[in-house]
N, C-alpha and C positions, 0 to 999 in steps of 0.2 A: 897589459897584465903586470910588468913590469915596468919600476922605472926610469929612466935614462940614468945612466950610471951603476943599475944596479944588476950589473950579467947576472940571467939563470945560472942556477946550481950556485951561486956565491953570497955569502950575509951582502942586507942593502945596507950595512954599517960595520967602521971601520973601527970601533970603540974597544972590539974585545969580544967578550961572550953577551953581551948586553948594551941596546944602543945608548946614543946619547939622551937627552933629554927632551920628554914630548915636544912637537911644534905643533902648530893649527894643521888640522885635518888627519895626525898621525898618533895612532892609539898604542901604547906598548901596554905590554903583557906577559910578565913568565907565568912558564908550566910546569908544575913543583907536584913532583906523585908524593905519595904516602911513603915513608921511612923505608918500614921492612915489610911491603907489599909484595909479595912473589918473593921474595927471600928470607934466607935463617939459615943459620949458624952450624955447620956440619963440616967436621976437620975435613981437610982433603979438596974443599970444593972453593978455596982460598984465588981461584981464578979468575974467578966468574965475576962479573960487574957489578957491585950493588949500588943500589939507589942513596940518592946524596938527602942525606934527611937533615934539616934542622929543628931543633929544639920548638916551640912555642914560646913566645919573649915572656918576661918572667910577670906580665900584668896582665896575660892571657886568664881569662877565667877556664876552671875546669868542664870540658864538656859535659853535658848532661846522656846518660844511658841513652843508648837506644832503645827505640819503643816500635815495636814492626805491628803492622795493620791489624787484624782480627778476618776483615772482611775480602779486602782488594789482594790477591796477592800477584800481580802482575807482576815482569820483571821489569827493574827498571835501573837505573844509572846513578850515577852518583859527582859530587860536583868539588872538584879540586883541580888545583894544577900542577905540571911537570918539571922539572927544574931546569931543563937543559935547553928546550926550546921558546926563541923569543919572538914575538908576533910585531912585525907591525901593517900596519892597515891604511893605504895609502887608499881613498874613497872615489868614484864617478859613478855616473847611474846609470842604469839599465835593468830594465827586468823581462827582456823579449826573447827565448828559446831561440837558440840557433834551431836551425833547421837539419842542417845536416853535416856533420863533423866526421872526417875522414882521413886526414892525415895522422896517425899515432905512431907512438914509438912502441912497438912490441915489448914488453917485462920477458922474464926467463918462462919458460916452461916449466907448467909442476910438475915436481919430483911424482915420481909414483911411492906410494905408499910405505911400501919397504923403505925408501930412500929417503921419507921424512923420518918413522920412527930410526933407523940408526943413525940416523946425522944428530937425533935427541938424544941418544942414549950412549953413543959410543966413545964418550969420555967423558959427561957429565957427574959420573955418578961414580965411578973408581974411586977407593977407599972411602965408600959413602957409611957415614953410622951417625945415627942419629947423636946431635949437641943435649948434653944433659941440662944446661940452664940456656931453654930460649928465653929470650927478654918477653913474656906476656904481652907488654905496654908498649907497641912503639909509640915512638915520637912524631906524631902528624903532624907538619908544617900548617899554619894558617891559611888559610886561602887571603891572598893580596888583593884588597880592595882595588878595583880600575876607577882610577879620576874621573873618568868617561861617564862609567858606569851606562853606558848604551844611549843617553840621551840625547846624541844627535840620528841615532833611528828609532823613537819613539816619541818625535814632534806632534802626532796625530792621537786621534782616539785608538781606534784597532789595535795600535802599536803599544799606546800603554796600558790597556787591558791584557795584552798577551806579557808586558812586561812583568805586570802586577802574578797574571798565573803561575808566570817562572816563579818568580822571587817568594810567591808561597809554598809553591810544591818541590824545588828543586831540591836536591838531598843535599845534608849539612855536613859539614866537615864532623860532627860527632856521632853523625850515621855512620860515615866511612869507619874513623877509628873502632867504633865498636866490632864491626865486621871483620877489620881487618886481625883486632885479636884475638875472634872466636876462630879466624885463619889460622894465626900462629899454635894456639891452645889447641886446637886440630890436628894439625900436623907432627906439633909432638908426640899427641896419643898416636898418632897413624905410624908414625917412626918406630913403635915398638912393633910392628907385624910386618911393614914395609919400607924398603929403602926408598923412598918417594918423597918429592918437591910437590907442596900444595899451591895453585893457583889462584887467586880472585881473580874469575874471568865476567864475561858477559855485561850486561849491565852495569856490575857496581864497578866495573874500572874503564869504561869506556866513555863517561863524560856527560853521559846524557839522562840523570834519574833523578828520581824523585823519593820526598823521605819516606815514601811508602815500598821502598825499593826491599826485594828480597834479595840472594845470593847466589850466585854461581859461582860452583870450585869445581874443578879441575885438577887430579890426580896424576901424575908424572913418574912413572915407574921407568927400571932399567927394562926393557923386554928387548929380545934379539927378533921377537914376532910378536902381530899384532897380540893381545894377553885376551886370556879370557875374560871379558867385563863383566859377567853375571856373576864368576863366582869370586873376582874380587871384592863385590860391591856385596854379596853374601858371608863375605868374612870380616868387613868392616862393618855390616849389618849387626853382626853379630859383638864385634867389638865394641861398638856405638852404644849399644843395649847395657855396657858393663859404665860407661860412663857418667859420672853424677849430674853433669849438667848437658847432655842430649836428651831426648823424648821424639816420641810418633817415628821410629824410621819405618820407612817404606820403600824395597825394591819395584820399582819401575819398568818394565822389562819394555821399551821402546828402541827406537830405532839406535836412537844414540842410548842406554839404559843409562839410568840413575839412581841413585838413594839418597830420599828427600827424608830429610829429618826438622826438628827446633830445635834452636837455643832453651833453656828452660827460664833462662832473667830476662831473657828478651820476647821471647817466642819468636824470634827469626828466622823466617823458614830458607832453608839450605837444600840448593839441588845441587849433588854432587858426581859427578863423570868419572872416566878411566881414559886417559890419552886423549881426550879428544883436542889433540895438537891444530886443527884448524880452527877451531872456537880461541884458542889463545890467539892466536894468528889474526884472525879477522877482528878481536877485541882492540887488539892494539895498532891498531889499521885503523878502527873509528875511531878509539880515543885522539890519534894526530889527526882527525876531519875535526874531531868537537873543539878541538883547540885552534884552528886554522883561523876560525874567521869571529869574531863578538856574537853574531848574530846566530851560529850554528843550536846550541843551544837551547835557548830559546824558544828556537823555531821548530826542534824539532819534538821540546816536550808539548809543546801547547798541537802539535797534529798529534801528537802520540793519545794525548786526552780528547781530542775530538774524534779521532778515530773509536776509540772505545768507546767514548760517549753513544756514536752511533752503530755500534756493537760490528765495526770492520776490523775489529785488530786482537783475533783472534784465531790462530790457527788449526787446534784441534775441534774446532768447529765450521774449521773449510774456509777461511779468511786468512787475512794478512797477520802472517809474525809480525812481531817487532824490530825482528831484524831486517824484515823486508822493507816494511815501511820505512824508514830509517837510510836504506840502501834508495828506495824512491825519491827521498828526500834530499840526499847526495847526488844525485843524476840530474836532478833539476835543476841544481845549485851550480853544475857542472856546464853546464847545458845554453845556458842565460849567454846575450849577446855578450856582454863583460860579463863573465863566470864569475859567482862567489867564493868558488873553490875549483885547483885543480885537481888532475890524475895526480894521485902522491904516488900509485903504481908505476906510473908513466914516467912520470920526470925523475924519482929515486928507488927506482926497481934495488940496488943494493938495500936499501931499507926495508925492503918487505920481498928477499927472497921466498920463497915458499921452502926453499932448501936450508935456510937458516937455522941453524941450530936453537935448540928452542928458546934454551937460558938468555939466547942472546937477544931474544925478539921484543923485551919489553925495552932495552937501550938503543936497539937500534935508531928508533924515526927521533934522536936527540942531532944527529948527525944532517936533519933536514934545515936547509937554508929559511930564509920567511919567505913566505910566500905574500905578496901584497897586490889585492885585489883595485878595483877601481869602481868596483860596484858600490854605489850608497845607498843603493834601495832603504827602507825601512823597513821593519820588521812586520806590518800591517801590509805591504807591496809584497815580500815577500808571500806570506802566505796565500795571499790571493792570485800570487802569478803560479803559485806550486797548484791549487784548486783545476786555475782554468787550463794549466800545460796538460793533465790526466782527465779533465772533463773534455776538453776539445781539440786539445791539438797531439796529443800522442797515442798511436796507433798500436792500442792491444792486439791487431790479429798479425800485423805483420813485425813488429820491433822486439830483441830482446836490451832491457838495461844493462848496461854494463859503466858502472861503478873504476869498474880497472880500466877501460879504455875513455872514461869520460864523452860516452855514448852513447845513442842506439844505434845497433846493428841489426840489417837484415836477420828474420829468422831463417834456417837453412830448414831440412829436413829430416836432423837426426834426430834420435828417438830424445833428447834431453827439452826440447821445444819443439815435436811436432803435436798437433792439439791440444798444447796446454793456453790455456785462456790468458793468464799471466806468465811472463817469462823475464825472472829478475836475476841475473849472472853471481854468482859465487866469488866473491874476486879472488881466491887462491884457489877453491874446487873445480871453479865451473861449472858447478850444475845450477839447475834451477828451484833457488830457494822458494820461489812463490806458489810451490808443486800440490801446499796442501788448497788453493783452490782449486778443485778440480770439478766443481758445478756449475753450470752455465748458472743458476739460480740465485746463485752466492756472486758469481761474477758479476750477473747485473745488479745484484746489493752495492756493489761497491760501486762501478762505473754511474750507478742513481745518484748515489750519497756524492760522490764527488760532483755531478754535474749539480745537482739541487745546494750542496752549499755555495759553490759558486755564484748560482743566481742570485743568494741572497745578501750573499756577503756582499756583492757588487752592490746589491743596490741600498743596503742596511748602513756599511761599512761599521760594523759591529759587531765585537766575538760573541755576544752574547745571542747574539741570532742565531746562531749556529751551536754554542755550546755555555751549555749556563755557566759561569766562570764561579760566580758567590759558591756554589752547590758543588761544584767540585775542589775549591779550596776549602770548604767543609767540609768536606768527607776526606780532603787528604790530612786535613788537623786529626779529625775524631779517628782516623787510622794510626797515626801517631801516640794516640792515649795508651 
């Protein structure tokens, strides 16, 4: 997993913050976020870490507006990188599921609930009032071209069809910006009713979307108890309404509640939360998976459009979230005789306390070593070993995934995995995210779809067997119109 020379927990280079210069078979890579992403300008909060933005070089063209779908509004991710974390990618092949992994290293214990929101609150927010000039416009760093550019895993057909799907559907660096400053423009208006830090969570800052991607935000109050989400979300309701460029809001009264609104220049549609401090938590947990390896990516928007394609990847109609899929898709990656990725819970539990103070959660995983795999699968191997690991060799009645221990583990008999069909581990909660299948009918939908692509992909080896690729980079342009 590692290479001789280069101890766990230590950089495999001695250069500084960034190694020295490519050689044969080793891929570099920075991770550069967005400017003022989850930050803004409020006296008093002069402590707190922000993100290292540079400028655009001065021959940058200006981005063009975002343009959000009409039709698809799934959620989806968005594609930039972090600044602090450097990759490189030492390659060997394998694509064979371990069988059974058993030695881990325990993460801390989550906090119970009270003991996340005051670790969030109880000095984030003192002498908090809202900055009368936020900057609108941040500064979005480019995304850095990789020399690579994946072409030693996309030697085959499969592999550069799935390449071609990324490179049209994945979200643009002038997706992000726009988002990020209907964020900022947000938060300002929200600063006059509440002292609150807005988030870009879910999707658009975990690594993995497409420019048909809509938005999750996340609301960050001072509360000493959990707040009441209905009727904060009914007094920004109400505020939203007063605003010249929001339209359609709508309280949502679900598990987690929400208020889904649009942009009015964009139509972008915005679902927006009240503390939901593990959705920030788990975003930025996948964003350092999407960045871990070239190939994560990828691999994981091209199952995310086959899965919809064959209508598995939707949850309010008794299938797989996106966050599930996504978490399955990390377990298998985990999983592989030479792993593509490891437990980031496991080996940098400091990094993804669950106890962490919240402000600090988007700098923490900067502090993560590189991780360098040995796997060179291709990106066409991969998908095919991820088909037949859940068509035949992993045991829905008896295993739950787990993501944070880089596993499956026996199911036990408590009520969080006793007769659920799917059992997909929460990696800060623990419960089971895979809960909205709860139909044998819906379950054999999926365990079908997974074994029937299989079959065919094996013997096709062709994405278009399985998922028309023209037809859905078509429908992801005319969604962008």
């Amino acid at each position: 997993m590692f290479p001789r020379g280069a101890p766990r927990g230590r950089s495999a280079h001695s250069h500084g913050p960034y190694p020295p210069a490519p050689v044969t078979r080793y891929y570099d890579y920075n991770i550069q976020r967005p400017a003022a992403a989850n930050s803004f300008n409020v006296p008093g909060l002069e402590r707190l870490p922000t993100y290292e933005w540079k400028p655009p070089p001065p021959t940058s063209q200006v981005a063009p507006l975002y343009t959000a779908p009409q039709s698809n509004r799934r959620k989806r991710q968005f594609e930039e990188y972090s600044p602090h974390v450097v990759k490189r990618q030492r390659l060997d092949s394998s694509t064979h599921p371990k069988t059974g992994s058993t030695s881990v290293r325990a993460p801390p214990r989550p906090c119970r609930p009270d003991q996340v929101f005051a670790g969030s609150s109880q000095s984030s927010f003192s002498g908090f009032h809202p900055s009368p000039h936020p900057n609108p416009w941040p500064q979005v760093p480019p995304v850095p071209e990789n020399p690579i550019r994946l072409q030693n895993y996309t030697k085959d057909k499969l592999s550069t069809q799935m390449m071609e799907l990324f490179e049209a559907c994945q979200q643009q660096l002038s997706d992000l910006t726009w988002k990020e400053m209907c964020r900022a423009r947000l938060q300002q208006d929200i600063q006059r009713v509440y002292a609150a830090r807005l988030y870009l969570t879910g999707s658009s800052m975990s690594g993995f979307g497409c420019r048909s991607s809509d938005a999750d935000l996340c609301l960050v109050l001072q509360v000493q108890k959990r707040p009441d989400a209905i009727n904060m979300l009914s007094v920004l309701q109400r505020l939203f309404k007063t605003l010249p460029y929001v339209e359609r809001t709508q309280l949502i009264r679900a598990k987690v509640p929400i208020l889904r609104f649009k942009e009015k220049d964009s139509n972008l549609e915005f679902d927006l939360n009240i503390n939901n401090l593990t959705g920030i938590r788990n975003t930025f947990l996948l964003r350092s998976y999407a960045y871990a390896d070239l190939r994560i990516k990828p691999l994981i928007l091209v199952i995310k459009k086959w899965a919809r394609h064959h209508q598995i990847n939707d949850a309010s109609k008794g299938t797989l979230s996106s966050y599930t899929l996504v978490l399955m898709i990390l377990h298998y990656l985990q999983t592989l005789n030479e792993p593509v990725l490891p437990s980031l819970q496991r080996d940098h539990p400091e990094c993804f306390n669950p106890c962490m103070d919240i402000d600090m959660v988007p700098e923490a995983p900067k502090h993560i070593p590189p991780f360098i795999s040995r796997n060179q699968s291709s990106l066409g191997d991969l998908l095919l070993g991820f088909l037949k690991y859940y068509a035949t060799n992993f045991r829905w009645d008896r295993h739950v995934i787990s993501v944070r221990e880089a596993r499956a583990f026996p199911k036990n008999n408590s009520k969080e995995w006793r007769n659920k069909y799917i059992c997909v581990e929460e990696p800060f909660e623990r419960n089971n995210v895979a809960r909205a299948v709860h139909e044998k009918i819906k379950f054999d939908t999926i365990k079908d779809q997974f074994a029937e692509s299989f079959r065919i992909l094996r013997e096709r080896k062709d994405l278009d067997s399985i998922l028309p690729v023209s037809f859905v980079i078509n429908r992801e342009s005319a969604g962008r119109r």
